[in-house]
C-alpha positions as CSV (number, residue, x, y, z in Angstrom):
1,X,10.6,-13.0,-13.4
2,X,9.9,-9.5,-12.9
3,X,7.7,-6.9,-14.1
4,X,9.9,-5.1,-16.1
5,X,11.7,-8.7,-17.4
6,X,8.1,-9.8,-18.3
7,X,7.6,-6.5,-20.4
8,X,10.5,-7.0,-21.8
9,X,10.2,-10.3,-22.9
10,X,6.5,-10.2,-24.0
11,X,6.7,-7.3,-26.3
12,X,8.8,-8.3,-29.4
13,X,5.9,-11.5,-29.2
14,X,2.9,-9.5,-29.2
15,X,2.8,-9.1,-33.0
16,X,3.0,-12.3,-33.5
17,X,0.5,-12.8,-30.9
18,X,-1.7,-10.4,-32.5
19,X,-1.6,-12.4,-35.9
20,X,-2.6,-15.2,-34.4
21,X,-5.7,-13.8,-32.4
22,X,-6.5,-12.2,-35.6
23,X,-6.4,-15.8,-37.1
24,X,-9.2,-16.8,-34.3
25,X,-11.4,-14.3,-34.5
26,X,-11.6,-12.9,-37.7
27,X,-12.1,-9.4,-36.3
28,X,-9.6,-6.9,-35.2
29,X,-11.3,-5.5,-32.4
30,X,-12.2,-9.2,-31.1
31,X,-8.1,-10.0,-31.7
32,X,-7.0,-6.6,-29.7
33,X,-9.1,-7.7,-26.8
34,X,-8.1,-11.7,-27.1
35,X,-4.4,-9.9,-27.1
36,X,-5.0,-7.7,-24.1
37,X,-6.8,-11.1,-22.1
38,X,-4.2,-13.1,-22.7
39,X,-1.1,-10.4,-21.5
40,X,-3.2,-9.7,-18.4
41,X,-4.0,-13.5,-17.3
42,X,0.0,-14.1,-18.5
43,X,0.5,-11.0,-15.6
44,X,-1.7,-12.3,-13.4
45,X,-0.2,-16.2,-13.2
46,X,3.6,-14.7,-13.9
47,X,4.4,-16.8,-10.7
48,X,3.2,-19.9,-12.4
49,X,5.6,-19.4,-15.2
50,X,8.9,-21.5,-15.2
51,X,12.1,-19.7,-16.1
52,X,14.4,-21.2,-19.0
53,X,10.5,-22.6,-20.7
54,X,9.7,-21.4,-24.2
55,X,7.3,-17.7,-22.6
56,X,6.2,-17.6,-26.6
57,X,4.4,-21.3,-26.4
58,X,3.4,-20.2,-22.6
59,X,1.2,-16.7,-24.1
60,X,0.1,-19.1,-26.9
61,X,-1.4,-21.7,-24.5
62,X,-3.1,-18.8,-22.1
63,X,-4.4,-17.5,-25.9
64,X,-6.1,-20.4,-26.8
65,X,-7.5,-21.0,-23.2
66,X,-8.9,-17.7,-22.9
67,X,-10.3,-17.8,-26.6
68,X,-12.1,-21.1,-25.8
69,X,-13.3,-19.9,-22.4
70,X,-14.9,-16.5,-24.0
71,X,-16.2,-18.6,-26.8
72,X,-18.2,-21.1,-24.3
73,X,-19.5,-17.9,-22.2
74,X,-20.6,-16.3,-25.2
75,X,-22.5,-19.7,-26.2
76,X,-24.2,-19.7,-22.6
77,X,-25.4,-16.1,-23.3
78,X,-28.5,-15.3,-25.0
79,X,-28.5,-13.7,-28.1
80,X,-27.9,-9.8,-28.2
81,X,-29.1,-7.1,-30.6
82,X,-28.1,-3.7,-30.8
83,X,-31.3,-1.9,-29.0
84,X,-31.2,1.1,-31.3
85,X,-32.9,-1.3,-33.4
86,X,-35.5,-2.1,-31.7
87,X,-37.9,0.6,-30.6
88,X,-40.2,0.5,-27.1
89,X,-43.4,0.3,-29.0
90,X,-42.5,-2.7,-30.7
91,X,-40.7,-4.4,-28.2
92,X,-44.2,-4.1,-25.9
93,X,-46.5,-4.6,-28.5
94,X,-44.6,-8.0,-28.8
95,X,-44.0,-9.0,-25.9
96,X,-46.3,-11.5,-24.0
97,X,-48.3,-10.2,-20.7
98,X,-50.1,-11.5,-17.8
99,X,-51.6,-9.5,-15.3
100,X,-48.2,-8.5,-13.2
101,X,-46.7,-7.4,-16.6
102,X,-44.5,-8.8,-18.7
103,X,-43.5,-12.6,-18.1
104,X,-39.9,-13.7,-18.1
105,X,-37.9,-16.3,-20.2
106,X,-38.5,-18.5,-17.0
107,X,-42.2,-18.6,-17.5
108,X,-42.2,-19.2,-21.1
109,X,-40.1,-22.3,-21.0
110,X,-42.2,-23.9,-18.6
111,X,-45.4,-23.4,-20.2
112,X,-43.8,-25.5,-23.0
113,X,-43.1,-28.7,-20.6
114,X,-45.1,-31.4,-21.6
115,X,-46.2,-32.8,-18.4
116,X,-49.2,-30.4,-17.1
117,X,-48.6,-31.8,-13.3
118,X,-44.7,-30.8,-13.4
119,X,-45.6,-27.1,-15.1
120,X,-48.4,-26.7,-12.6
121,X,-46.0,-27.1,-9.6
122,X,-43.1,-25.7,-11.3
123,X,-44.9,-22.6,-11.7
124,X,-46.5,-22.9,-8.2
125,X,-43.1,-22.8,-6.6
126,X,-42.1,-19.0,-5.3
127,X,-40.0,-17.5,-7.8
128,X,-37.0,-17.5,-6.2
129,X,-36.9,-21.3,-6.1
130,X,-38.3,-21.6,-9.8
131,X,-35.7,-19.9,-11.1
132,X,-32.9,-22.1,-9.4
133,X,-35.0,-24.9,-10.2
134,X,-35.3,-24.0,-13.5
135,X,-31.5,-23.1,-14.1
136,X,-30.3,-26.5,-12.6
137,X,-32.4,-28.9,-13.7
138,X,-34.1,-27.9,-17.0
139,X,-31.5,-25.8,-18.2
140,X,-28.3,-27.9,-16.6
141,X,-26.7,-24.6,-15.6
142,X,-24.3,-25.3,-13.0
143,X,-24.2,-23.5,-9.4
144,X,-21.6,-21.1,-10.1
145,X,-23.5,-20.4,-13.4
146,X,-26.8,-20.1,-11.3
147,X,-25.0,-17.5,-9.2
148,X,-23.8,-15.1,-11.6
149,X,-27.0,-15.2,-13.3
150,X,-29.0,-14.5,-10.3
151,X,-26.3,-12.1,-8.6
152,X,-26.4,-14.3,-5.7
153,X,-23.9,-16.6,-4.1
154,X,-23.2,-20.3,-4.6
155,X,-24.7,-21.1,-1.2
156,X,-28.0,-18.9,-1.7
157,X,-28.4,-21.3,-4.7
158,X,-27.5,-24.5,-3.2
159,X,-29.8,-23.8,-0.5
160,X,-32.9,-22.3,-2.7
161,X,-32.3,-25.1,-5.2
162,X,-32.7,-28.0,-2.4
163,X,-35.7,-26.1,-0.8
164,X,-37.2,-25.8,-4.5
165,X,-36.9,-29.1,-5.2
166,X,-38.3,-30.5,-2.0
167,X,-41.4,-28.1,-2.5
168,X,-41.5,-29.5,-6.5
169,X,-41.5,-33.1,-4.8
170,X,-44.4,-32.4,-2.1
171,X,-46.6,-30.5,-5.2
172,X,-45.6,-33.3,-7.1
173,X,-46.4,-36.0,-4.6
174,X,-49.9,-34.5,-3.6
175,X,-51.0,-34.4,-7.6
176,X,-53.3,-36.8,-9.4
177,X,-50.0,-38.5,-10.7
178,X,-48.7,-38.9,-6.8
179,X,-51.7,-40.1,-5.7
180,X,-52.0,-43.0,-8.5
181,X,-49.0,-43.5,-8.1
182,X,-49.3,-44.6,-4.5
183,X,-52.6,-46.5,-5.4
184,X,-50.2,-48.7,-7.3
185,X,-47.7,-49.3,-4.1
186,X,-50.6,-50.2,-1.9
C-alpha cells in the first residue's frame, strides 16, 4: 500500500477513531494524541499490514496497544505536579539534606530496608552501582528500563549491575551476618 493509498484509506476512519480514543481517555487532548500515536505507528509498520484485511480493525488493534503501552509507562513514572505550584523556598525547606546536599529517591528507599547489614552496604556501594542495584533488584525495573532511566545503555547497566552486585556480596560476606554465617558451615 502506498502513502497516498494509506491516506486515503485512513481518513474517512479517523472520526471514528477519534470517538473511540475519546471513549479511552476521557480527555480530548489525551484522545487527539492517542489518534495521532496510533496513525504514526499504523505509518510506520504500513509494510506489516496485509492488503484485502479489514485496515479499520488493524488502526483499532495498534489503538489499544499504544493506549495500554502509554498507560503502563505512565504507571512506571513518578508522579508529576505542575511546578508553578510549588515554589523554591518550600520545596528546599522540605526537602531532606545531608552534607553533599539534597539526597535522592535512591537514598531514601534504602534507609527504609529493614536489614541494617544490607542498607549499610547498599549505601556503601559507589553510586553508580547503587543505583543499578537499586533499580534491578529492589525496584524490579528491567535493563532497558534501567537504561532510559539512567541515560545509559543496556550494556553499561548489565555490566554496573553485575559489578554492584558482586561488591553488595563481598560487603555482605565480610559483615557480622557473613561471618556467623560461616561460623555455622565450619
Amino acid at each position: 500500500m502506498s502513502s497516498a493509498q494509506f491516506e486515503g484509506a485512513v481518513i474517512p476512519l479517523l472520526e471514528p477513531l477519534y470517538r473511540q480514543a475519546l471513549r479511552m481517555t476521557s480527555n480530548r487532548a489525551d484522545a487527539e494524541d492517542l489518534l495521532q500515536e496510533t496513525v504514526l505507528n499504523a505509518y510506520a509498520g504500513l509494510r506489516a499490514f496485509e492488503p484485502g484485511t479489514n485496515l479499520n480493525a488493524w488502526l483499532r488493534r495498534i489503538m489499544i496497544n499504544t493506549y495500554i503501552n502509554t498507560y503502563r509507562r505512565q504507571k512506571r513514572r513518578p508522579a508529576q505536579h505542575p511546578s508553578g505550584e510549588i515554589t523554591d523556598r518550600q520545596l528546599v525547606t522540605s526537602a531532606a539534606r545531608t552534607a553533599g546536599g539534597l539526597r535522592s529517591a535512591e537514598d531514601q528507599a534504602l534507609e527504609v530496608l529493614p536489614n541494617p547489614y544490607l542498607k549499610a552496604a547498599m549505601m556503601a556501594l559507589p553510586k553508580q552501582f547503587r543505583i543499578v542495584v537499586y533499580f534491578a533488584d529492589i525496584a524490579g525495573y528491567s535493563y532497558k528500563e534501567i537504561a532510559a532511566m539512567t541515560d545509559t545503555r543496556q550494556g553499561t547497566v548489565g555490566s554496573r549491575l553485575n559489578r554492584g552486585r558482586k561488591q553488595l556480596r563481598d560487603l555482605l560476606f565480610d559483615s557480622p551476618v557473613g561471618h556467623a554465617a560461616r561460623r555455622r558451615d565450619e
